[in-house]
N, CA, C and O atoms as a printed pandas DataFrame, in Angstrom:
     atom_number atom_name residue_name chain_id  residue_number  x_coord  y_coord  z_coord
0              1         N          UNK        A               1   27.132   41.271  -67.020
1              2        CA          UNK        A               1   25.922   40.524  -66.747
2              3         C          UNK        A               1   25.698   39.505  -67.849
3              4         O          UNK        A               1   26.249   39.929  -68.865
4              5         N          UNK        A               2   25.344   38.795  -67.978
5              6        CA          UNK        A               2   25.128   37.739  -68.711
6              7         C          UNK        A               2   24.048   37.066  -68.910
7              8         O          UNK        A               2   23.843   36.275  -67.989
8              9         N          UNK        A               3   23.269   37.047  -69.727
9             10        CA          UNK        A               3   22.117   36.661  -70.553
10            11         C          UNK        A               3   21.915   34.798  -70.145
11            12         O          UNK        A               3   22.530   33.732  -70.116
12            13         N          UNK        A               4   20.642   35.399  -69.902
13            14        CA          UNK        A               4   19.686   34.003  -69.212
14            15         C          UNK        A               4   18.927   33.275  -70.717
15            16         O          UNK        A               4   18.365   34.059  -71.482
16            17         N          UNK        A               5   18.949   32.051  -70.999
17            18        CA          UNK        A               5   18.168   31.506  -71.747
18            19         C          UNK        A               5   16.920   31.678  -71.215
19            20         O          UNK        A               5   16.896   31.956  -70.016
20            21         N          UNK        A               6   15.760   31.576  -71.855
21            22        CA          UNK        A               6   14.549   30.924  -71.953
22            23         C          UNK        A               6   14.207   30.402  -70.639
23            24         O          UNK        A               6   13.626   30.841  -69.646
24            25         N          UNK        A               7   14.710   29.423  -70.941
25            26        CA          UNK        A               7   14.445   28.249  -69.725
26            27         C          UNK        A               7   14.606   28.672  -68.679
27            28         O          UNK        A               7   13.759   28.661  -67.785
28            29         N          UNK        A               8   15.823   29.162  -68.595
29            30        CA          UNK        A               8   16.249   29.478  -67.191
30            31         C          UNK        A               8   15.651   30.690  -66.669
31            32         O          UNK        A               8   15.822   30.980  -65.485
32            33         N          UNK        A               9   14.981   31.407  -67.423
33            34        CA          UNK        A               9   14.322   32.734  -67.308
34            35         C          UNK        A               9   12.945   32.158  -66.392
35            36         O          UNK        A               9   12.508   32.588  -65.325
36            37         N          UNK        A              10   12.540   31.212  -67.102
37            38        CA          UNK        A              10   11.133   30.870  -66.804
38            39         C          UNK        A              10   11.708   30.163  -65.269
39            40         O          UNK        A              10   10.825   30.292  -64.421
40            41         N          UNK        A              11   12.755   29.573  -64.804
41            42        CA          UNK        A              11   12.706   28.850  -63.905
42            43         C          UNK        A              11   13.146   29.970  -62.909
43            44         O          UNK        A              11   12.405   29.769  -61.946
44            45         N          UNK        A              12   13.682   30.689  -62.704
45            46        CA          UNK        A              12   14.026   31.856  -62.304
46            47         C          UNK        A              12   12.531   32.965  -61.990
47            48         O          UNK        A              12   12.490   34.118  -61.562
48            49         N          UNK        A              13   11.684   32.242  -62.316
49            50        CA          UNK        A              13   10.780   33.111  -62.594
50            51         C          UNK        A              13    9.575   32.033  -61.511
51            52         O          UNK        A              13    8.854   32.609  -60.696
52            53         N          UNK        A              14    9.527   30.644  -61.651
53            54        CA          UNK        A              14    9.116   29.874  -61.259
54            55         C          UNK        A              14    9.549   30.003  -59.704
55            56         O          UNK        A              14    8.765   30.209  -58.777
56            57         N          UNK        A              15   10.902   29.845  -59.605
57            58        CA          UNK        A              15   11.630   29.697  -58.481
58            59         C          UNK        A              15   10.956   31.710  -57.019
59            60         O          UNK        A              15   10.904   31.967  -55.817
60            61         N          UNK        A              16   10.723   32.261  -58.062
61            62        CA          UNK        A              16   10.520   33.625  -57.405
62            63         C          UNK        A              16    8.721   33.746  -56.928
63            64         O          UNK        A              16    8.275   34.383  -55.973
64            65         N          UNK        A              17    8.007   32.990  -57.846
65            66        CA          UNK        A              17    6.966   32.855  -57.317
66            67         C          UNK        A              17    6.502   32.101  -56.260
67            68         O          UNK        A              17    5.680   32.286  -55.363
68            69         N          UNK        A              18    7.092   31.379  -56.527
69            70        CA          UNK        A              18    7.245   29.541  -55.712
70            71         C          UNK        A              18    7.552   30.510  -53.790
71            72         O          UNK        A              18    6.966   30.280  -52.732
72            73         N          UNK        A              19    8.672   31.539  -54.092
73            74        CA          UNK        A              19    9.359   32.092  -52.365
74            75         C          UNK        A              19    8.021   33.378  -52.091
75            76         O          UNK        A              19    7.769   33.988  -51.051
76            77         N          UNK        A              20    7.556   33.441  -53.024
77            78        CA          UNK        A              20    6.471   34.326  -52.790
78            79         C          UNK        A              20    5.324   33.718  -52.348
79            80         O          UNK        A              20    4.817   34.036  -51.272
80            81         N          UNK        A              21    4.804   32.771  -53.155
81            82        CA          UNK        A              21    3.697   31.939  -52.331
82            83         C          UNK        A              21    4.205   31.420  -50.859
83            84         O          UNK        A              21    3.304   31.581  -50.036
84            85         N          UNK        A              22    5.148   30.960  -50.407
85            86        CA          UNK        A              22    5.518   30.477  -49.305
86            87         C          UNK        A              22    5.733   31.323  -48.421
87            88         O          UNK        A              22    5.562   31.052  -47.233
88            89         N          UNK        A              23    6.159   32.534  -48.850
89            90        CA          UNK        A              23    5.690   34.185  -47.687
90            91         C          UNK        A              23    4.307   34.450  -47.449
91            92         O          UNK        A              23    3.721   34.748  -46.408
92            93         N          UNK        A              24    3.895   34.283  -48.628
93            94        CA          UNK        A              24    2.472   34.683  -48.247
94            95         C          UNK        A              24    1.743   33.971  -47.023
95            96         O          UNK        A              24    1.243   34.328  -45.956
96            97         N          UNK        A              25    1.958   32.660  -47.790
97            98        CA          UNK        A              25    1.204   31.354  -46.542
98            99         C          UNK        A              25    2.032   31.404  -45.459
99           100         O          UNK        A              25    1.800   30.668  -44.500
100          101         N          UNK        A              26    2.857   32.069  -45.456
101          102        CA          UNK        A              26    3.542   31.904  -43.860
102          103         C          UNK        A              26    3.243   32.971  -43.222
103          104         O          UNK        A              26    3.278   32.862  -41.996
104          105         N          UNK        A              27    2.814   34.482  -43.862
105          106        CA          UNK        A              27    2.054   35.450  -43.198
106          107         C          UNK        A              27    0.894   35.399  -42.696
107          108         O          UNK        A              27    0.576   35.914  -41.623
108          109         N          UNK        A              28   -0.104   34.535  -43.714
109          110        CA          UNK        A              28   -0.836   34.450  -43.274
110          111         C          UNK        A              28   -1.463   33.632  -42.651
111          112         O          UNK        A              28   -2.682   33.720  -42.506
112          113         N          UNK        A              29   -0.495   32.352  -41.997
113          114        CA          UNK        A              29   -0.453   31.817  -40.834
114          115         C          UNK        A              29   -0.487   32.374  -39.749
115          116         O          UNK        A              29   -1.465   32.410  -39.003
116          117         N          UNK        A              30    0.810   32.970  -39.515
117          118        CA          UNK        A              30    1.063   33.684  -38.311
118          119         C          UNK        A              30    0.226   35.052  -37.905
119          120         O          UNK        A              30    0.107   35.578  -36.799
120          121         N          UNK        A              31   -0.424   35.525  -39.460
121          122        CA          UNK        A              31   -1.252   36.655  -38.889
122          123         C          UNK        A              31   -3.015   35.949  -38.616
123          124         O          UNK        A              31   -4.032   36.642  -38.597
124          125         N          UNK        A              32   -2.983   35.023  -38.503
125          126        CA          UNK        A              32   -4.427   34.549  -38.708
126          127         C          UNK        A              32   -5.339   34.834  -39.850
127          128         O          UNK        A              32   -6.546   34.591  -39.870
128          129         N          UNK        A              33   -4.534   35.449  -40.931
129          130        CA          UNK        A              33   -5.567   35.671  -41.844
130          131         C          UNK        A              33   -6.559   35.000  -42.608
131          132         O          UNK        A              33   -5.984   34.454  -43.549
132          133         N          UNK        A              34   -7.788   34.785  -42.640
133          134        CA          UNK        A              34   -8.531   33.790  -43.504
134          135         C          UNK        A              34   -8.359   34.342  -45.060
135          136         O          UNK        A              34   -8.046   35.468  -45.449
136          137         N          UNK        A              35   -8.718   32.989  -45.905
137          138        CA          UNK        A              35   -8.546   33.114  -47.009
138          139         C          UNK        A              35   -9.687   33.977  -47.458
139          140         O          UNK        A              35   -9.402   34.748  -48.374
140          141         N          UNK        A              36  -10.932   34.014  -47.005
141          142        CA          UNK        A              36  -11.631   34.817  -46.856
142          143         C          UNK        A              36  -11.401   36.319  -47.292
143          144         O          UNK        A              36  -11.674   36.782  -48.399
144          145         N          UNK        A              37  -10.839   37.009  -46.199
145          146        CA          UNK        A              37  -10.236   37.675  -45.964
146          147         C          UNK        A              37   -9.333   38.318  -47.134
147          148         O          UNK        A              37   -9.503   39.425  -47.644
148          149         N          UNK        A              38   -8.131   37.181  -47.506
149          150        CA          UNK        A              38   -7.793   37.938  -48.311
150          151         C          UNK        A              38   -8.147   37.607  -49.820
151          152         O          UNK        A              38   -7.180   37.743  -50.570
152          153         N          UNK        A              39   -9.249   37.228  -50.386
153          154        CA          UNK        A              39   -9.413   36.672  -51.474
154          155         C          UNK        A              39  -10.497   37.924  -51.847
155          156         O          UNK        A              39  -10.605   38.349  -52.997
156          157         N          UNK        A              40  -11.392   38.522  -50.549
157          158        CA          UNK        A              40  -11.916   39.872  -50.879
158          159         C          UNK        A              40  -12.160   40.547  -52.055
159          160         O          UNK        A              40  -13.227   40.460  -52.662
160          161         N          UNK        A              41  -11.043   41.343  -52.472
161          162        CA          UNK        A              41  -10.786   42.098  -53.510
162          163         C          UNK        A              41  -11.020   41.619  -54.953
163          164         O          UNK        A              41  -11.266   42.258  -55.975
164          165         N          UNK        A              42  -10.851   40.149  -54.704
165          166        CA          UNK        A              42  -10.757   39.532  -56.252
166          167         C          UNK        A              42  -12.510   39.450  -56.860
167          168         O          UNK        A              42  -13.442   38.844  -56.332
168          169         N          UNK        A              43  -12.522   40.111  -57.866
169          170        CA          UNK        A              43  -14.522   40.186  -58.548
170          171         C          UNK        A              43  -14.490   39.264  -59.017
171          172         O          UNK        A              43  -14.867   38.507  -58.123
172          173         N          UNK        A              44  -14.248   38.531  -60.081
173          174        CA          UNK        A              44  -13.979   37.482  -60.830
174          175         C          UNK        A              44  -14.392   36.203  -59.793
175          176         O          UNK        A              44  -13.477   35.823  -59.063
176          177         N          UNK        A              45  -15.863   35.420  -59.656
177          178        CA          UNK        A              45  -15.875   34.192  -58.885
178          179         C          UNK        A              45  -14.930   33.292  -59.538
179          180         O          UNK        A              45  -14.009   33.130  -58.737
180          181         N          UNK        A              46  -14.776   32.818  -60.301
181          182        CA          UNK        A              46  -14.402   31.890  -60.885
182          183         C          UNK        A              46  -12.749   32.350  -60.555
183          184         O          UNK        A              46  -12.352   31.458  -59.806
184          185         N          UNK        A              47  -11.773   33.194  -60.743
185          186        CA          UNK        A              47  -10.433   33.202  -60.290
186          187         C          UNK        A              47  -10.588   33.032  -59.046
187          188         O          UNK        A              47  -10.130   31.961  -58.647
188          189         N          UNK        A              48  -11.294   34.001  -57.893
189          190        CA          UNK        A              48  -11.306   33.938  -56.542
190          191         C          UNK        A              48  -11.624   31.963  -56.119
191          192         O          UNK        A              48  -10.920   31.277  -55.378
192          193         N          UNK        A              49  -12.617   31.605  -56.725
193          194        CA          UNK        A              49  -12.394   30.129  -56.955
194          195         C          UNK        A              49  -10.650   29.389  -56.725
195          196         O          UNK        A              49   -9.910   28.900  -55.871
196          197         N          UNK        A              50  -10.704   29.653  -57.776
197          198        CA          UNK        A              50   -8.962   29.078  -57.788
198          199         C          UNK        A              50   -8.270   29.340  -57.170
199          200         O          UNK        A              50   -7.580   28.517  -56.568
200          201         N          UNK        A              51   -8.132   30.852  -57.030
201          202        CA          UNK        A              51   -7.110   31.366  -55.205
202          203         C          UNK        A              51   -7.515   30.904  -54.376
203          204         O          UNK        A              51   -6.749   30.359  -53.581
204          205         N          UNK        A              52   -8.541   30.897  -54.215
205          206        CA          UNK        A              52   -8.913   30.444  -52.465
206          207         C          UNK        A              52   -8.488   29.034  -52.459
207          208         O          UNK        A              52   -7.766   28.618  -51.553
208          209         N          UNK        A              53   -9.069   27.947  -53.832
209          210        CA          UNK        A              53   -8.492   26.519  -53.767
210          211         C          UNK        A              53   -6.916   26.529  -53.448
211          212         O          UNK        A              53   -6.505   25.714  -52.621
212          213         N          UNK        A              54   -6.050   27.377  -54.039
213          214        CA          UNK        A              54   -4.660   27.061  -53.710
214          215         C          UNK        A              54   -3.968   27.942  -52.893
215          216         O          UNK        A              54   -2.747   27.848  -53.020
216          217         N          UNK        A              55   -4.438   28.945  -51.923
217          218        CA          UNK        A              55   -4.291   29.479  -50.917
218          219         C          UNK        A              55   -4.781   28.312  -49.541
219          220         O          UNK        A              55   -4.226   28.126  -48.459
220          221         N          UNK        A              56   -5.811   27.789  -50.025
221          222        CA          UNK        A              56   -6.060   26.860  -48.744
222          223         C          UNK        A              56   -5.154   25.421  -48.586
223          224         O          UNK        A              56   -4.757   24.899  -47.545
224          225         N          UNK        A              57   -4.975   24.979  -49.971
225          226        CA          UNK        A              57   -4.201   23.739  -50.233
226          227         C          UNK        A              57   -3.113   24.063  -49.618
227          228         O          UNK        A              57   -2.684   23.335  -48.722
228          229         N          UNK        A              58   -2.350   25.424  -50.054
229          230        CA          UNK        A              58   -1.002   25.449  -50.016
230          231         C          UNK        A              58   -0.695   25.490  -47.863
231          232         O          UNK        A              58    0.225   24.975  -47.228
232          233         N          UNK        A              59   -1.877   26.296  -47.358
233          234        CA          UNK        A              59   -2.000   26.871  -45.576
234          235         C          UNK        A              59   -2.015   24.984  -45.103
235          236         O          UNK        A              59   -1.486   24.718  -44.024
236          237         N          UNK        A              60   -2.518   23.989  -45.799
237          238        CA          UNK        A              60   -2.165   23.150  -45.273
238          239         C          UNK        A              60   -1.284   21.919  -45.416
239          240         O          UNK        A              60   -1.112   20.859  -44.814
240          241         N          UNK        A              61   -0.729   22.642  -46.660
241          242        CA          UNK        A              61    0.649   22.022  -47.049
242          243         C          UNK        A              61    1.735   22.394  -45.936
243          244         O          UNK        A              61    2.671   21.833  -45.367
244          245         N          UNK        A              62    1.249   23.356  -45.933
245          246        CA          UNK        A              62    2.617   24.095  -44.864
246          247         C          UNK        A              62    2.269   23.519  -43.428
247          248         O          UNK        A              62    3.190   23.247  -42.658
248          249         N          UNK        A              63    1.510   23.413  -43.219
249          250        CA          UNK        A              63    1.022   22.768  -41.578
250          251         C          UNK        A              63    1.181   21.234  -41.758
251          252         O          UNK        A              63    1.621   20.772  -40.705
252          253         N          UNK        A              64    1.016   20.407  -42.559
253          254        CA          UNK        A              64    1.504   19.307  -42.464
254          255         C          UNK        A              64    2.863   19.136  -42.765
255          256         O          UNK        A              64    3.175   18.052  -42.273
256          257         N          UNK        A              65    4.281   19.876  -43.572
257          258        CA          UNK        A              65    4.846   20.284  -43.232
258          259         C          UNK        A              65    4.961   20.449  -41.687
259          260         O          UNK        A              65    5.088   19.374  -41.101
260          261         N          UNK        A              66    4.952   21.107  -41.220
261          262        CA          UNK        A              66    5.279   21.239  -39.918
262          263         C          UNK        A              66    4.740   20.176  -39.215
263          264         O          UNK        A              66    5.644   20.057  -38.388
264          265         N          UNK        A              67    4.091   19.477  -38.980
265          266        CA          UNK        A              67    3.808   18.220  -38.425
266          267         C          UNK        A              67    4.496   17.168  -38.817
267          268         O          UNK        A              67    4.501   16.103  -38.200
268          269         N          UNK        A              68    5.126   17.391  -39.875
269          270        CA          UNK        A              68    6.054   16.443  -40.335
270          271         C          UNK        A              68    7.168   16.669  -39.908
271          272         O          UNK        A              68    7.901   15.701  -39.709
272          273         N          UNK        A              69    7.620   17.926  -39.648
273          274        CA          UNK        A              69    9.089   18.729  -39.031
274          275         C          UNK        A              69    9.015   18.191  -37.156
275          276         O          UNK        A              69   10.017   17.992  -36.468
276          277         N          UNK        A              70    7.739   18.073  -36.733
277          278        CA          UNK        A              70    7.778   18.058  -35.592
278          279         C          UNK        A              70    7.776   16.427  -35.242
279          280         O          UNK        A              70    7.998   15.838  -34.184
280          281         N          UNK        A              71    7.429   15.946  -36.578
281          282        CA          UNK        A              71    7.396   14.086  -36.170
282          283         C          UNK        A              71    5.919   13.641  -35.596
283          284         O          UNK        A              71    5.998   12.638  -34.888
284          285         N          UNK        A              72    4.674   14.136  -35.738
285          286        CA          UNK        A              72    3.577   14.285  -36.104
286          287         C          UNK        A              72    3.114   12.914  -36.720
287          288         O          UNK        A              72    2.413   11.933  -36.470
288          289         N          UNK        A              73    3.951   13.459  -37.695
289          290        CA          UNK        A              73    3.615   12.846  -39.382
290          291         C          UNK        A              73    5.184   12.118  -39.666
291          292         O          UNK        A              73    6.200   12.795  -39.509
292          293         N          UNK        A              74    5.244   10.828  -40.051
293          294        CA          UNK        A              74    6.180   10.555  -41.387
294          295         C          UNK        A              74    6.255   10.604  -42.437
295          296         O          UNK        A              74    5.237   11.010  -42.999
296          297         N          UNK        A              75    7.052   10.362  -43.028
297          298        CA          UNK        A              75    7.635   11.134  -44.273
298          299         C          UNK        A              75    6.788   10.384  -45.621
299          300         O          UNK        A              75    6.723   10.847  -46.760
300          301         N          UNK        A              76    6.078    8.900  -45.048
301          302        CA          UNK        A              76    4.769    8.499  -46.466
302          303         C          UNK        A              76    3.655    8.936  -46.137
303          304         O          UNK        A              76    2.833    9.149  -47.028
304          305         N          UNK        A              77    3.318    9.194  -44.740
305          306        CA          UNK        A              77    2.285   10.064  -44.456
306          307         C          UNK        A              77    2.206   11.332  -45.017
307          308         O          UNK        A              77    1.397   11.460  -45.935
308          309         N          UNK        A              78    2.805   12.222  -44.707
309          310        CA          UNK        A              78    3.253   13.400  -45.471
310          311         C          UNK        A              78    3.107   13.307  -46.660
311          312         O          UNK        A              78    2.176   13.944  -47.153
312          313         N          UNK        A              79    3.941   12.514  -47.510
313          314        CA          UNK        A              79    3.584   12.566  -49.566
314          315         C          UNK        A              79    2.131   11.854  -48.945
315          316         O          UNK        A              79    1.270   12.679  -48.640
316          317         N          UNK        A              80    1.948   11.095  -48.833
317          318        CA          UNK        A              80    0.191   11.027  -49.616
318          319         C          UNK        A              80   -0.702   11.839  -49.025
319          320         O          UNK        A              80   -1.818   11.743  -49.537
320          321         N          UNK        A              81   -0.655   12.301  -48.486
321          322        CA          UNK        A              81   -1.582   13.671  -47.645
322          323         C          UNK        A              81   -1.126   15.321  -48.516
323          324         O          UNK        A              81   -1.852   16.293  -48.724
324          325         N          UNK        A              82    0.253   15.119  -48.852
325          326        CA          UNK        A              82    0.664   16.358  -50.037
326          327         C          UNK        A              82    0.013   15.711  -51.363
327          328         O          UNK        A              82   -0.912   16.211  -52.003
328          329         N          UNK        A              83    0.567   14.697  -51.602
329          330        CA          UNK        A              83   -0.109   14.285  -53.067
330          331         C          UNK        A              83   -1.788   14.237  -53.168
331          332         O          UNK        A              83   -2.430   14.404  -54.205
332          333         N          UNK        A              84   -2.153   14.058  -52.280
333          334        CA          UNK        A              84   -3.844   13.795  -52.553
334          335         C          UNK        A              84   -4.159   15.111  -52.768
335          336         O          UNK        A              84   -5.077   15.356  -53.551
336          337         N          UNK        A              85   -3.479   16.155  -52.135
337          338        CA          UNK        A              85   -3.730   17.721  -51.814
338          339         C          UNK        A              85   -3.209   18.239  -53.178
339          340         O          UNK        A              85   -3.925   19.140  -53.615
340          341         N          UNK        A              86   -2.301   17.961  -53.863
341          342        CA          UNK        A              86   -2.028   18.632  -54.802
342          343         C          UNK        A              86   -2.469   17.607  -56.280
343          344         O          UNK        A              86   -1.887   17.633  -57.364
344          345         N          UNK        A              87   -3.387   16.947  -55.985
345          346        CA          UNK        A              87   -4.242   16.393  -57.262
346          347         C          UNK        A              87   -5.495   16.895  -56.943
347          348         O          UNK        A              87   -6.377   16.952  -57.800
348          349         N          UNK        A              88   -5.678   17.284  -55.748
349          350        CA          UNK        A              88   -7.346   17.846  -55.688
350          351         C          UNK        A              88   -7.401   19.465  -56.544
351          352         O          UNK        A              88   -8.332   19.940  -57.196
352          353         N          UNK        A              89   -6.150   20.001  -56.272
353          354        CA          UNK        A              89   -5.907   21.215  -57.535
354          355         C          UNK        A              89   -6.209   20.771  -58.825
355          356         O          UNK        A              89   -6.815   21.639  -59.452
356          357         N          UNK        A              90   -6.000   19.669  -59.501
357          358        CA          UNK        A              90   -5.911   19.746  -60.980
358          359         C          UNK        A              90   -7.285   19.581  -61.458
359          360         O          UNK        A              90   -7.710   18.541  -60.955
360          361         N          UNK        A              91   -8.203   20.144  -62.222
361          362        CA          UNK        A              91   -9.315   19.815  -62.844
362          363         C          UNK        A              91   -9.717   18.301  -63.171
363          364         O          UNK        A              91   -8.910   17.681  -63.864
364          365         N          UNK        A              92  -10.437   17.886  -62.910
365          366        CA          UNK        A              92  -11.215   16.430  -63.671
366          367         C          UNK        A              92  -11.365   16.919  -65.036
367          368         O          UNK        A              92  -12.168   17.775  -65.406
368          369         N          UNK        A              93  -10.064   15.959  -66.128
369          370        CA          UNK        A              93  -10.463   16.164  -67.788
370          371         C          UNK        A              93  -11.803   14.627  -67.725
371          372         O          UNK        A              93  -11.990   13.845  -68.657
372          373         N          UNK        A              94  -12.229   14.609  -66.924
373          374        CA          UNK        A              94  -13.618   13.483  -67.416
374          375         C          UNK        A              94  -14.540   14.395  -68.136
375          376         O          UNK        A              94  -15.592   13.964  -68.608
C-alpha cells in the first residue's frame, strides 16, 4: 500500500464527500424528501441554516443539470444559473 501525501489525502477526501453529497441529493429527489424534513434533527439554527442553504442549492443544481441533460437549458444558461447559485452560498464579506 502506499502512502498518500497531504494533498492528495485531502482531495481524496474532497472527492468522497463531493459522491456523497450527490447521493444524498439524488435520494432525496427521487424520495421526495423535503429539506425540511431532513434538516429536523439538526438543534443548532445557525448550522441547520447552512444545510438547508446547500441542500437546497445543491436539489437544484442537480435539476438544472438535468434540464440541461435534457436540452431544456444550454450549456451558458446552465453556468450562470449554477454560478449565481453557487455565489448565493458564499457569505457577503461587506
Amino acid at each position: 500500500m502506499q502512502d498518500k501525501s497531504f494533498l492528495q489525502a485531502i482531495d481524496d477526501l474532497q472527492d468522497r464527500i463531493s459522491s456523497n453529497l450527490q447521493d444524498t441529493i439524488g435520494h432525496m429527489l427521487v424520495h421526495r424528501t423535503t429539506v425540511v424534513k431532513a434538516t429536523l434533527g439538526i438543534k443548532d439554527e445557525k448550522m441547520r441554516a447552512v444545510v438547508t442553504n446547500m441542500l437546497i442549492t445543491s436539489q437544484i443544481i442537480a435539476l438544472l443539470t438535468l434540464m440541461r441533460d435534457l436540452g431544456i437549458l444550454d450549456e451558458a444558461q446552465y453556468d450562470e444559473f449554477t454560478t449565481y447559485l453557487l455565489q448565493s452560498l458564499i457569505p457577503n464579506s461587506f
